[in-house]
PDB file with SEQRES, HELIX, SHEET and CRYST1 records, atoms N, CA, C and O in Angstrom:
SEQRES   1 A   75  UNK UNK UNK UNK UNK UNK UNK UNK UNK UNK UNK UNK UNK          
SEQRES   2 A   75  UNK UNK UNK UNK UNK UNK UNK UNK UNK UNK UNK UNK UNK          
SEQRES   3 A   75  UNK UNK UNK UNK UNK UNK UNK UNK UNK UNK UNK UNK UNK          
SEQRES   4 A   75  UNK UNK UNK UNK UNK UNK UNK UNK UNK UNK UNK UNK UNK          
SEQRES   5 A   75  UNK UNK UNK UNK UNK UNK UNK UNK UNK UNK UNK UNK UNK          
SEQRES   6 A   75  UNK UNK UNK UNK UNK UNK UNK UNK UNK UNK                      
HELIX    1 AA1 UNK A   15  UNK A   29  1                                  15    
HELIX    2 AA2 UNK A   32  UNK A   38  1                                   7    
HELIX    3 AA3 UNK A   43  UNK A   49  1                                   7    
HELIX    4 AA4 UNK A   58  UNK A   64  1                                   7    
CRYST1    1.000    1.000    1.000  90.00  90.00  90.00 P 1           1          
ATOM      1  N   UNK A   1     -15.207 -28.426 -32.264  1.00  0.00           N  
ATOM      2  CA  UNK A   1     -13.791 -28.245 -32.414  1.00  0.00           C  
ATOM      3  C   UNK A   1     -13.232 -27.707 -31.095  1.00  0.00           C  
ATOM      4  O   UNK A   1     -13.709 -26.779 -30.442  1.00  0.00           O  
ATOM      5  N   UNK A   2     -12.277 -28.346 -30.839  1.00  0.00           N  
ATOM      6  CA  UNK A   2     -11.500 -28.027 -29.061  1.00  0.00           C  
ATOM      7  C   UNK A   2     -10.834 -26.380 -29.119  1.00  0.00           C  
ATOM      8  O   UNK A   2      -9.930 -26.036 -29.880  1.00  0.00           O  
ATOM      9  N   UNK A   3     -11.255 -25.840 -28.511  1.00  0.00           N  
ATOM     10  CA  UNK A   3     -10.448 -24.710 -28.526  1.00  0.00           C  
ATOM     11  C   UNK A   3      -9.480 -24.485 -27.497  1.00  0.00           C  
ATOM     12  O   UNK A   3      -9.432 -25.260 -26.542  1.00  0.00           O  
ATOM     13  N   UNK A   4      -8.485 -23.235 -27.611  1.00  0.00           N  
ATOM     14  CA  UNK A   4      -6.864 -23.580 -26.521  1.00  0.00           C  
ATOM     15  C   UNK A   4      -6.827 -22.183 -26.814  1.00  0.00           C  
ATOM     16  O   UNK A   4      -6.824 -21.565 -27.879  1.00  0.00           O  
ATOM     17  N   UNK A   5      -6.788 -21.696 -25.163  1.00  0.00           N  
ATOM     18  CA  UNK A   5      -6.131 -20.595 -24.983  1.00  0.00           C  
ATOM     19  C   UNK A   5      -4.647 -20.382 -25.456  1.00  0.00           C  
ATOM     20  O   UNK A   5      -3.763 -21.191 -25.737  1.00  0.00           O  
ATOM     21  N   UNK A   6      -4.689 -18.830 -25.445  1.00  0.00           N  
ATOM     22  CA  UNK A   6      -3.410 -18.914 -26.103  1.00  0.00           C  
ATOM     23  C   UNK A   6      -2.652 -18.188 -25.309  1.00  0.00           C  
ATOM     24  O   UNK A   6      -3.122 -17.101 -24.973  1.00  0.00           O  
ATOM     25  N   UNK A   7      -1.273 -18.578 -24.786  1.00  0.00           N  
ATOM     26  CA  UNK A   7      -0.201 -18.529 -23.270  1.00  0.00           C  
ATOM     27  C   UNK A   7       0.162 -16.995 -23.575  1.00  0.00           C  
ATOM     28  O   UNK A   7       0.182 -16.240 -22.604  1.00  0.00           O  
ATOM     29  N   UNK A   8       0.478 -16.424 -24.963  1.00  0.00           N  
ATOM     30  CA  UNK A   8       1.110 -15.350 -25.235  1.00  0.00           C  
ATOM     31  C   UNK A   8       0.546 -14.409 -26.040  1.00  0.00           C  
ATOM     32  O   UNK A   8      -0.064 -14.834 -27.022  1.00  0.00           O  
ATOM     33  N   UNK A   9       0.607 -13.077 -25.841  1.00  0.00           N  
ATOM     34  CA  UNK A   9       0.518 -11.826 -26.917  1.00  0.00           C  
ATOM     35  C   UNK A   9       0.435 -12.393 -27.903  1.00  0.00           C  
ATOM     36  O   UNK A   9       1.189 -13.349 -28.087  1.00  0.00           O  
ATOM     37  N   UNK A  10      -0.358 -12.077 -28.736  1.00  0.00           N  
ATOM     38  CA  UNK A  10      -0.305 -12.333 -30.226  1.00  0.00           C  
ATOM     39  C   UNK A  10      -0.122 -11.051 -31.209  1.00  0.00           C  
ATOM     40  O   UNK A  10      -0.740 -10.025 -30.925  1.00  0.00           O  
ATOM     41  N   UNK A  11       0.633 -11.083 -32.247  1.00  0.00           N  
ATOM     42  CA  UNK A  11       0.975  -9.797 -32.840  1.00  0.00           C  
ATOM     43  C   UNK A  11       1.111 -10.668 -34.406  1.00  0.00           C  
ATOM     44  O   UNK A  11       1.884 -11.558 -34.760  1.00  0.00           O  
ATOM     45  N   UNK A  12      -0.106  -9.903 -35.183  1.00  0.00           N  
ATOM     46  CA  UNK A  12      -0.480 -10.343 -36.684  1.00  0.00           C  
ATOM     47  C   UNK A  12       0.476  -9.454 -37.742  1.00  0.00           C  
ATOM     48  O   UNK A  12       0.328  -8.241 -37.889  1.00  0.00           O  
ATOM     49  N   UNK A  13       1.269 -10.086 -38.307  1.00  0.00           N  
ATOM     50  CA  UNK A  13       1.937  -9.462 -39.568  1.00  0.00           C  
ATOM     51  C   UNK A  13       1.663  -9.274 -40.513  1.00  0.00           C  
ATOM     52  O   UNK A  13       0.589  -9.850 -40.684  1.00  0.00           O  
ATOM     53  N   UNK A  14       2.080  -8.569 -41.742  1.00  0.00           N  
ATOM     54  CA  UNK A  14       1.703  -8.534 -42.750  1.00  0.00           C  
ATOM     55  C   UNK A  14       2.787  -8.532 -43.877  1.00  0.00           C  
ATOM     56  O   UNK A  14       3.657  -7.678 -43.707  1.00  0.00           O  
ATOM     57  N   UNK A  15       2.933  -9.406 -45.130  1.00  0.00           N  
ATOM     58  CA  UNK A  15       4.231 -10.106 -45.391  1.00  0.00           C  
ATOM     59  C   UNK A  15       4.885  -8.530 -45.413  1.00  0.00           C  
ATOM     60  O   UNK A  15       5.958  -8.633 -44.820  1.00  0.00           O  
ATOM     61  N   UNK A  16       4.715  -7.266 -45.798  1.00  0.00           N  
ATOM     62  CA  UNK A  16       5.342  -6.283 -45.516  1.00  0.00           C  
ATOM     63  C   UNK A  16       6.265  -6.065 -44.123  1.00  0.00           C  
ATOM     64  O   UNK A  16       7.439  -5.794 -43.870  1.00  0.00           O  
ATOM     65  N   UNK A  17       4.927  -6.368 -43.311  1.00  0.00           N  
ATOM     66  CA  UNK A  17       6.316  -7.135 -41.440  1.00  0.00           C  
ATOM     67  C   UNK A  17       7.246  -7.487 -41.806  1.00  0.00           C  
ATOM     68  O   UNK A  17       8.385  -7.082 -41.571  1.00  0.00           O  
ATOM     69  N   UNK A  18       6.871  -8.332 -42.466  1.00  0.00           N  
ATOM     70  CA  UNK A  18       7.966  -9.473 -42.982  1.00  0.00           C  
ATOM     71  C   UNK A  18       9.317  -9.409 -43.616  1.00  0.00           C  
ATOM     72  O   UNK A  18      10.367 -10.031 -43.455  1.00  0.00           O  
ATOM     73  N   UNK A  19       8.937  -8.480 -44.360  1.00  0.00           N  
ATOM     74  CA  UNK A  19      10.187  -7.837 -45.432  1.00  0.00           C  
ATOM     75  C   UNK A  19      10.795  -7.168 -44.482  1.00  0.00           C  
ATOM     76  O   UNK A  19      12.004  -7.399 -44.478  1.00  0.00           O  
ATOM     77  N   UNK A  20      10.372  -6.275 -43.502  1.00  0.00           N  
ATOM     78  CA  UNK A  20      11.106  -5.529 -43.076  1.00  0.00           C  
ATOM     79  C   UNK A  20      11.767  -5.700 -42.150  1.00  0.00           C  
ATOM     80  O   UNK A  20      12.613  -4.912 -41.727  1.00  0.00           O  
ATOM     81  N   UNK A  21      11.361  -7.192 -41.505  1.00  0.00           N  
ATOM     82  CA  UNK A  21      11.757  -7.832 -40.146  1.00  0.00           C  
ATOM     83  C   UNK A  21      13.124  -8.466 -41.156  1.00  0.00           C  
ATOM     84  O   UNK A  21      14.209  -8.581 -40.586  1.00  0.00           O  
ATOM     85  N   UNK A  22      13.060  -8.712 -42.079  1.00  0.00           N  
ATOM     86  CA  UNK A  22      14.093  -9.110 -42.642  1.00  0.00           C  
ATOM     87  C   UNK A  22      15.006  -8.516 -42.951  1.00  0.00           C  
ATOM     88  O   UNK A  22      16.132  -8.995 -43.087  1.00  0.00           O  
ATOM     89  N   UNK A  23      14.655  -7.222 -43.140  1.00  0.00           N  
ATOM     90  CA  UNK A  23      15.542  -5.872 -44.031  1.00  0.00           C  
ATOM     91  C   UNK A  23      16.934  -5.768 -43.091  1.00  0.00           C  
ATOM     92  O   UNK A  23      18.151  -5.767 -43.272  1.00  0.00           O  
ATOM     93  N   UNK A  24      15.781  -5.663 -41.735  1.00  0.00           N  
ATOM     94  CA  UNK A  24      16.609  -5.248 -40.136  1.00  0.00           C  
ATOM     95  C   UNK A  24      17.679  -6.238 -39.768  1.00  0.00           C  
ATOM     96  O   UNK A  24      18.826  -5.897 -39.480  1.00  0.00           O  
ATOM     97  N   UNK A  25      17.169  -7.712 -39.793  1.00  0.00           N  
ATOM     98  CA  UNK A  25      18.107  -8.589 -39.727  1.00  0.00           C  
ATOM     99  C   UNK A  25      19.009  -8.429 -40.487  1.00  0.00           C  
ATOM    100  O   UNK A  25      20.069  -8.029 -40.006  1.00  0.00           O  
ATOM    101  N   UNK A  26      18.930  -8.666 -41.873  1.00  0.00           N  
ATOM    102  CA  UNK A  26      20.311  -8.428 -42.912  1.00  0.00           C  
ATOM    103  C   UNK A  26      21.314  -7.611 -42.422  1.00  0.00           C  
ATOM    104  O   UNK A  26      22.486  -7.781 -42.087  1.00  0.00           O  
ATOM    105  N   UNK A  27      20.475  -6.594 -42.472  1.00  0.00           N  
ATOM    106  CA  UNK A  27      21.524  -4.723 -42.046  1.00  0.00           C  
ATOM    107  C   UNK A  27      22.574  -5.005 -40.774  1.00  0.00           C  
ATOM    108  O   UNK A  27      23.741  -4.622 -40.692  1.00  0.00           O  
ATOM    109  N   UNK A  28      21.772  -5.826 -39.763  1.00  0.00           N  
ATOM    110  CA  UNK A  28      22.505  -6.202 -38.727  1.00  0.00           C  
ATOM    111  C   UNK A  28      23.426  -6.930 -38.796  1.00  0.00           C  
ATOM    112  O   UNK A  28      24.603  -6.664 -38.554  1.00  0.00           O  
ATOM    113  N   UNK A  29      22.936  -7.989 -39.159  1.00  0.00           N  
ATOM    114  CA  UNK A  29      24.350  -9.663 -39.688  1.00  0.00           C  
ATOM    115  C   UNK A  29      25.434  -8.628 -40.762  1.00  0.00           C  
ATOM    116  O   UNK A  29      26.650  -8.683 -40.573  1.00  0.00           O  
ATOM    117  N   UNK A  30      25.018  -7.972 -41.559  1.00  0.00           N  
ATOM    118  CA  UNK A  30      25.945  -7.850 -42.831  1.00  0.00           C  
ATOM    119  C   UNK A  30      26.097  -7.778 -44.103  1.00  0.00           C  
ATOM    120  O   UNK A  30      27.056  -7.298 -44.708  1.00  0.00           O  
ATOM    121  N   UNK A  31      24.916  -8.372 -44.631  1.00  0.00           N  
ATOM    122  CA  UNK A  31      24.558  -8.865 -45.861  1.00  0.00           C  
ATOM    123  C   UNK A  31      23.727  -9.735 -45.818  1.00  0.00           C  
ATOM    124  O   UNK A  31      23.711 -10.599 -44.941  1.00  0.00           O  
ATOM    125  N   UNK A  32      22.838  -9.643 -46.828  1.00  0.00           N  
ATOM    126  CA  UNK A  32      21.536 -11.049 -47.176  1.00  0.00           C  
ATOM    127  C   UNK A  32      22.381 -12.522 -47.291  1.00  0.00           C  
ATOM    128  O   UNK A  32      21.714 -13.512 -46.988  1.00  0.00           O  
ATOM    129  N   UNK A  33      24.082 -12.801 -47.786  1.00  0.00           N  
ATOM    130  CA  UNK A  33      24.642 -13.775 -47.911  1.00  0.00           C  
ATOM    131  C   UNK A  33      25.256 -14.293 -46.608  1.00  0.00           C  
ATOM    132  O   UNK A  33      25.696 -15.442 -46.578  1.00  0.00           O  
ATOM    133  N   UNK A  34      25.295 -13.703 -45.802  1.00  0.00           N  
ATOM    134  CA  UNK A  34      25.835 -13.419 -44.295  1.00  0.00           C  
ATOM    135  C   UNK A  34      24.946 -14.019 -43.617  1.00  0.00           C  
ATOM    136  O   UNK A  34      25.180 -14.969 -42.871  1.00  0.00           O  
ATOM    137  N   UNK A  35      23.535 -13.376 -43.872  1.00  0.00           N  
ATOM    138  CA  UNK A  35      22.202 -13.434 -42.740  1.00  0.00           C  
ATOM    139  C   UNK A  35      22.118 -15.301 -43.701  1.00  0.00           C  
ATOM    140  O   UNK A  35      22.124 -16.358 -43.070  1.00  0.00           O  
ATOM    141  N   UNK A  36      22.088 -15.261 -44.392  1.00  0.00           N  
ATOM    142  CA  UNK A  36      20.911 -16.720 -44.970  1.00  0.00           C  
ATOM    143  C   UNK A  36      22.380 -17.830 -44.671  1.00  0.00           C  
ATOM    144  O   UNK A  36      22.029 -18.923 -44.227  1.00  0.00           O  
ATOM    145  N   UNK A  37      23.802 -17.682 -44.847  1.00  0.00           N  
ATOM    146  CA  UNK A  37      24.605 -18.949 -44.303  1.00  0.00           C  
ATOM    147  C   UNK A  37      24.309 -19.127 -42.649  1.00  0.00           C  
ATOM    148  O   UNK A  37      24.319 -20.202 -42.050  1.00  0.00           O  
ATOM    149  N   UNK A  38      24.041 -17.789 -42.061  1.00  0.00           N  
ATOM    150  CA  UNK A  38      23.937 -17.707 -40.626  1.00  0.00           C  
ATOM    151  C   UNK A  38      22.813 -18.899 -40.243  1.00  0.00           C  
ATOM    152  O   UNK A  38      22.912 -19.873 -39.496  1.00  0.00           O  
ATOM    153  N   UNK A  39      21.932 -18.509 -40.901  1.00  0.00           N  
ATOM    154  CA  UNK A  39      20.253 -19.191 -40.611  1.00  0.00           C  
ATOM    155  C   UNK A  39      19.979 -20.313 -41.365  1.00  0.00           C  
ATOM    156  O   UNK A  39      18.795 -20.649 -41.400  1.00  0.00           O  
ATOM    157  N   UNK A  40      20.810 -21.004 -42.002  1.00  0.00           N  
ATOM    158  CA  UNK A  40      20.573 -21.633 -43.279  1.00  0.00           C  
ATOM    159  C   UNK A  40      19.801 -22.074 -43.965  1.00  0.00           C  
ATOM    160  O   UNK A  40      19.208 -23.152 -43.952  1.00  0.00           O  
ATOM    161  N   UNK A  41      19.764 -20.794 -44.953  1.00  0.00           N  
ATOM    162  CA  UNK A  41      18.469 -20.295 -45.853  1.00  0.00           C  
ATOM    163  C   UNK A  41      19.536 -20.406 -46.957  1.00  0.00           C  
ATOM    164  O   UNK A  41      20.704 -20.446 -46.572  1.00  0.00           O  
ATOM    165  N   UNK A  42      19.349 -20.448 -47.959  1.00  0.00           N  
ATOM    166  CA  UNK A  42      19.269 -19.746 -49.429  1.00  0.00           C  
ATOM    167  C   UNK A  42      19.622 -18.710 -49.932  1.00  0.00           C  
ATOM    168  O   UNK A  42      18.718 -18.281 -50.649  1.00  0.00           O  
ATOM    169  N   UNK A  43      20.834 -17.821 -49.923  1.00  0.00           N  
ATOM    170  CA  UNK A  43      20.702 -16.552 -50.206  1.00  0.00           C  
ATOM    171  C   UNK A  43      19.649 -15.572 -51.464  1.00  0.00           C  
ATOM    172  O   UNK A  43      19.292 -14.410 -51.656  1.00  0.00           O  
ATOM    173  N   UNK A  44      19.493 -16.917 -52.072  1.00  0.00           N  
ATOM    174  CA  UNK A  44      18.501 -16.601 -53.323  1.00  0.00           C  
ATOM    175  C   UNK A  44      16.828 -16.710 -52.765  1.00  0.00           C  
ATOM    176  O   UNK A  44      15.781 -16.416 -53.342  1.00  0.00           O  
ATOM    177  N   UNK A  45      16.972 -17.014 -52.012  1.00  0.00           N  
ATOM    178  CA  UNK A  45      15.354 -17.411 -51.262  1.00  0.00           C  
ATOM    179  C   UNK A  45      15.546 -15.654 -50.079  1.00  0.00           C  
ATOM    180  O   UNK A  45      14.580 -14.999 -49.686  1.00  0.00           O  
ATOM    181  N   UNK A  46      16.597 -15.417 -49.872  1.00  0.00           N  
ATOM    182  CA  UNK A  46      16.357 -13.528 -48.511  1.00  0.00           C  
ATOM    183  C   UNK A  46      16.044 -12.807 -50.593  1.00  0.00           C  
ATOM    184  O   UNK A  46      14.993 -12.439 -51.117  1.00  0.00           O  
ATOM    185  N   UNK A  47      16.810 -12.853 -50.913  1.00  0.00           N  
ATOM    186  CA  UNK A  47      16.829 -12.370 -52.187  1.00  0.00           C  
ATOM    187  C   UNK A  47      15.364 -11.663 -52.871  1.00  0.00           C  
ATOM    188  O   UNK A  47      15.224 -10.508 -53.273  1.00  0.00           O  
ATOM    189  N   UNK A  48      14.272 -12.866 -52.845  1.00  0.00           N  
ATOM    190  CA  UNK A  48      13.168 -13.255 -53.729  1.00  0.00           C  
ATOM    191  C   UNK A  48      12.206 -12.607 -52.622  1.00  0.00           C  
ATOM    192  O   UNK A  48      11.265 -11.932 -53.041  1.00  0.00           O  
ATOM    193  N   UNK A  49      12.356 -12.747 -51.377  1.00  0.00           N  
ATOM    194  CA  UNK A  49      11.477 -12.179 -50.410  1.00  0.00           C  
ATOM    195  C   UNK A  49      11.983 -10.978 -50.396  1.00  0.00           C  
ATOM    196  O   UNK A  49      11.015 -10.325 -50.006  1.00  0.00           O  
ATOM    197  N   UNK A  50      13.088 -10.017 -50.599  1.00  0.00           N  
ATOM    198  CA  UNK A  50      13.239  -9.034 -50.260  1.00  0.00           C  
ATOM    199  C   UNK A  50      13.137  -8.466 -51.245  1.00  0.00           C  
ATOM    200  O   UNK A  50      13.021  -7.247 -51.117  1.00  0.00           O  
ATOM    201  N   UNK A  51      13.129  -8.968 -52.520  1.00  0.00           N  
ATOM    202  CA  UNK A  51      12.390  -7.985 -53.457  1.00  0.00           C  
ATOM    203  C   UNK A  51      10.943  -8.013 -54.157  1.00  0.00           C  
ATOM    204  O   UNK A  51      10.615  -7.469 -55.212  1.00  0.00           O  
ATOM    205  N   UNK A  52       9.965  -9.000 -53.055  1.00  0.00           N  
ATOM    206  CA  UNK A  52       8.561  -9.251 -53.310  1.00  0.00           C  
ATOM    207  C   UNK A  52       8.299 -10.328 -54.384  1.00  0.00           C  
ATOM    208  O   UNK A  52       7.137 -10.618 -54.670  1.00  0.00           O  
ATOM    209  N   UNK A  53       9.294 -10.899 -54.958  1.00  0.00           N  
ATOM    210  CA  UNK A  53       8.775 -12.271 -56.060  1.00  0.00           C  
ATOM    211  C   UNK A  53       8.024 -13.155 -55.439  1.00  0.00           C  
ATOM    212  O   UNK A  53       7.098 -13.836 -55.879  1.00  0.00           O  
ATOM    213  N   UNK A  54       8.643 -13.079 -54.028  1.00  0.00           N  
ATOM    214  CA  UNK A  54       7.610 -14.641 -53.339  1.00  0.00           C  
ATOM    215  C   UNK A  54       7.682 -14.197 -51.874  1.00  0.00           C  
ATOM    216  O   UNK A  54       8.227 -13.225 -51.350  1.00  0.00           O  
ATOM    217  N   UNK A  55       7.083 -15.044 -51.460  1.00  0.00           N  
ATOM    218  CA  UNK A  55       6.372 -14.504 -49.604  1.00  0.00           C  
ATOM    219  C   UNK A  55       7.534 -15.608 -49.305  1.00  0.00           C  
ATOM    220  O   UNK A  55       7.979 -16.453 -50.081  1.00  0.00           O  
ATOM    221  N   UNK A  56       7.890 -15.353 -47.967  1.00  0.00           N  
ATOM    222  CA  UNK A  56       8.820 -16.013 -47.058  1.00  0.00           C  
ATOM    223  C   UNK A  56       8.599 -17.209 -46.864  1.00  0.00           C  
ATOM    224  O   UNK A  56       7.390 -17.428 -46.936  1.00  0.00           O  
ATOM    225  N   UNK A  57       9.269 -18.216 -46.622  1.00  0.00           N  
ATOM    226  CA  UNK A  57       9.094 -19.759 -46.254  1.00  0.00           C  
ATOM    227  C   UNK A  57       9.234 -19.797 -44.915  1.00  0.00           C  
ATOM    228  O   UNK A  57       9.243 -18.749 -44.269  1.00  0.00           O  
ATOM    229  N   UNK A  58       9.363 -21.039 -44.314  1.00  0.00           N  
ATOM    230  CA  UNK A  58       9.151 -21.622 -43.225  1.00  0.00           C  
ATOM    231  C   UNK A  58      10.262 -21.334 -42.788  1.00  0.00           C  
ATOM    232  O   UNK A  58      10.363 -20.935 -41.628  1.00  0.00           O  
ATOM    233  N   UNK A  59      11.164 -21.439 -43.455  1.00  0.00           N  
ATOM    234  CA  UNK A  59      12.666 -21.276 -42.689  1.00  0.00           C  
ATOM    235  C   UNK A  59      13.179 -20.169 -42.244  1.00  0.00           C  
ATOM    236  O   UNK A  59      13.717 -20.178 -41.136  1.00  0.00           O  
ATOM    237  N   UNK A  60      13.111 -18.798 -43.133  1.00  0.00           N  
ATOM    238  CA  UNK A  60      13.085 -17.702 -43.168  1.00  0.00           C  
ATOM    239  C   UNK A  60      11.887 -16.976 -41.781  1.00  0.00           C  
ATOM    240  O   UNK A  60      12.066 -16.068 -40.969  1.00  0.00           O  
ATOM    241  N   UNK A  61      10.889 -17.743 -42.001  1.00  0.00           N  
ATOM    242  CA  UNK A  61      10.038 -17.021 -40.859  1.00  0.00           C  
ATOM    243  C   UNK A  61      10.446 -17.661 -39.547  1.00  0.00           C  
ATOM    244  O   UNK A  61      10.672 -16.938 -38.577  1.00  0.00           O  
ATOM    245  N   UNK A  62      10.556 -19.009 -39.462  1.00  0.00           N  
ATOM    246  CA  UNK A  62      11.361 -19.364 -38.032  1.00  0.00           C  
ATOM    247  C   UNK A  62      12.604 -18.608 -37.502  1.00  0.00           C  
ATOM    248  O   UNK A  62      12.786 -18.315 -36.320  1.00  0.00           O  
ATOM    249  N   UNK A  63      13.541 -18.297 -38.667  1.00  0.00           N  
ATOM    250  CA  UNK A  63      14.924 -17.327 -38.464  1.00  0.00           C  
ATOM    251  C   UNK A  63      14.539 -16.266 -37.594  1.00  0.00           C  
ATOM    252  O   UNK A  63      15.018 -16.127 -36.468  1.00  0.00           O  
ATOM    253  N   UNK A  64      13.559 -15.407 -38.170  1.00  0.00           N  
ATOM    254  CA  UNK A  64      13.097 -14.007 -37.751  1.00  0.00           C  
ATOM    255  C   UNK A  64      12.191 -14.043 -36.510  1.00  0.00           C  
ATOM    256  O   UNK A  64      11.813 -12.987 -36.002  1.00  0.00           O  
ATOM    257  N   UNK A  65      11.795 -15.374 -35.960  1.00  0.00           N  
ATOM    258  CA  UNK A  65      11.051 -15.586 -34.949  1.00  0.00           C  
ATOM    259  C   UNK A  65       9.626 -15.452 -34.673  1.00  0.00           C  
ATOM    260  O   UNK A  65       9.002 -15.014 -33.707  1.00  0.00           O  
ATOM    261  N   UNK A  66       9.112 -16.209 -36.365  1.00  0.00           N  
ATOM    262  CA  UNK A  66       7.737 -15.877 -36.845  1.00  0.00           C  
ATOM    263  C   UNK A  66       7.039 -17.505 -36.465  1.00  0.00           C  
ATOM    264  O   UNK A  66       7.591 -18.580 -36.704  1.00  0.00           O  
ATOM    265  N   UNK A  67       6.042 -17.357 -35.987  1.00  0.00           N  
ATOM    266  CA  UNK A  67       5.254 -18.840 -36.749  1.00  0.00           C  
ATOM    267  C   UNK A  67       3.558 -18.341 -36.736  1.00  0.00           C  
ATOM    268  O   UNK A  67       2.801 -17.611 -36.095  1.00  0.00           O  
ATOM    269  N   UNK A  68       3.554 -19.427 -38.098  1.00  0.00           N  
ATOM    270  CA  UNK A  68       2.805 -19.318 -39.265  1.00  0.00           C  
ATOM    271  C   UNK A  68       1.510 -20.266 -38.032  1.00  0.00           C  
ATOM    272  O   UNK A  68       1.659 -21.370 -37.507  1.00  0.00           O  
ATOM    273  N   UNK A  69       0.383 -19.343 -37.920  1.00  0.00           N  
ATOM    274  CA  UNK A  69      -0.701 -20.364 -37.246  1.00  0.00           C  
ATOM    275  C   UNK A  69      -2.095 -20.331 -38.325  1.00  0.00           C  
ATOM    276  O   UNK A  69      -2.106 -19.378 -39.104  1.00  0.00           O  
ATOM    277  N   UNK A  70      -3.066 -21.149 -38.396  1.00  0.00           N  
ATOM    278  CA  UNK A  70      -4.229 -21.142 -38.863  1.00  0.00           C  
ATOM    279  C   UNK A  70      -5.433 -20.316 -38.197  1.00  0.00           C  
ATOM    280  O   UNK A  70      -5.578 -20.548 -36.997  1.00  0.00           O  
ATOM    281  N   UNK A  71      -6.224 -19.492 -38.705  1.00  0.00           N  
ATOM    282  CA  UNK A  71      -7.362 -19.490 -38.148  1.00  0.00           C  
ATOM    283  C   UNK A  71      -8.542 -19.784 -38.694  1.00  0.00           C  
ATOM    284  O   UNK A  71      -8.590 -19.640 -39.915  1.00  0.00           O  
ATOM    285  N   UNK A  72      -9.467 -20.137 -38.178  1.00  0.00           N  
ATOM    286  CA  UNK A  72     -10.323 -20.916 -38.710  1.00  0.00           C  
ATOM    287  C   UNK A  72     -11.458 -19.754 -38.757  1.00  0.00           C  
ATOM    288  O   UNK A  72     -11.198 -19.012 -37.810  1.00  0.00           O  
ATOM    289  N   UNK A  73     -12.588 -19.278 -39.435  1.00  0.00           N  
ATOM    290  CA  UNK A  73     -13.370 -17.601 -39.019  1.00  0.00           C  
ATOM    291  C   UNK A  73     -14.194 -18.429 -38.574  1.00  0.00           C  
ATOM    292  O   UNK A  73     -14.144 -19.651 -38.708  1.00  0.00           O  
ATOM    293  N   UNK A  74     -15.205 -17.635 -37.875  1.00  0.00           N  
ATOM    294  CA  UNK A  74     -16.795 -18.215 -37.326  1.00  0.00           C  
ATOM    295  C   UNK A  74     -17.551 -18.387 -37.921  1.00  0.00           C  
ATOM    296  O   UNK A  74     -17.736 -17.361 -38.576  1.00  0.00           O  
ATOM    297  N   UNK A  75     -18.311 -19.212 -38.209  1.00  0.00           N  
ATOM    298  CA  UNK A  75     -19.450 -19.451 -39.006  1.00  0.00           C  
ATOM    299  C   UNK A  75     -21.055 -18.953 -38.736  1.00  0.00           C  
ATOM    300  O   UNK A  75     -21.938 -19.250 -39.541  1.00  0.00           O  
TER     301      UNK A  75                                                      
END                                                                             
C-alpha cells in the first residue's frame, strides 16, 4: 500500500471537539439558525449534533474546517 507524507500538522478530534467547535461557531454567527443558513446545513442537523443524537456530517465538519481521513492500523 503507497504511503504519502502528510504536508501539515495533524490535530485528532474527538466528536466532543466537535460539539464544541460548533458551540463557538454558533455563539459567534448568532444562533444555530444563523450559523446552518450561513453554511448551508440544516438547522435541525447543528440541532441533533449539538445535543449528541447524532455525530456531525460532512457538511457540518467541512463548515468548521474539519476533514474526515481514514487510518488504516498496522498489522
Amino acid at each position: 500500500m503507497p504511503q504519502q507524507a502528510i504536508a501539515a500538522p495533524v490535530t485528532v478530534v474527538t466528536r466532543e471537539d466537535v460539539v464544541a467547535l460548533l458551540r463557538e461557531a454558533v455563539a459567534q454567527t448568532g444562533g444555530q439558525r444563523l450559523w446552518a443558513e450561513s453554511v448551508g446545513v440544516s438547522p435541525s442537523d447543528v440541532s441533533s449534533v449539538l445535543s449528541g443524537r447524532r455525530a456531525a456530517g460532512r457538511a457540518i465538519l467541512a463548515a468548521l474546517g474539519i476533514t474526515t481521513v481514514l487510518v488504516a492500523k498496522a498489522s
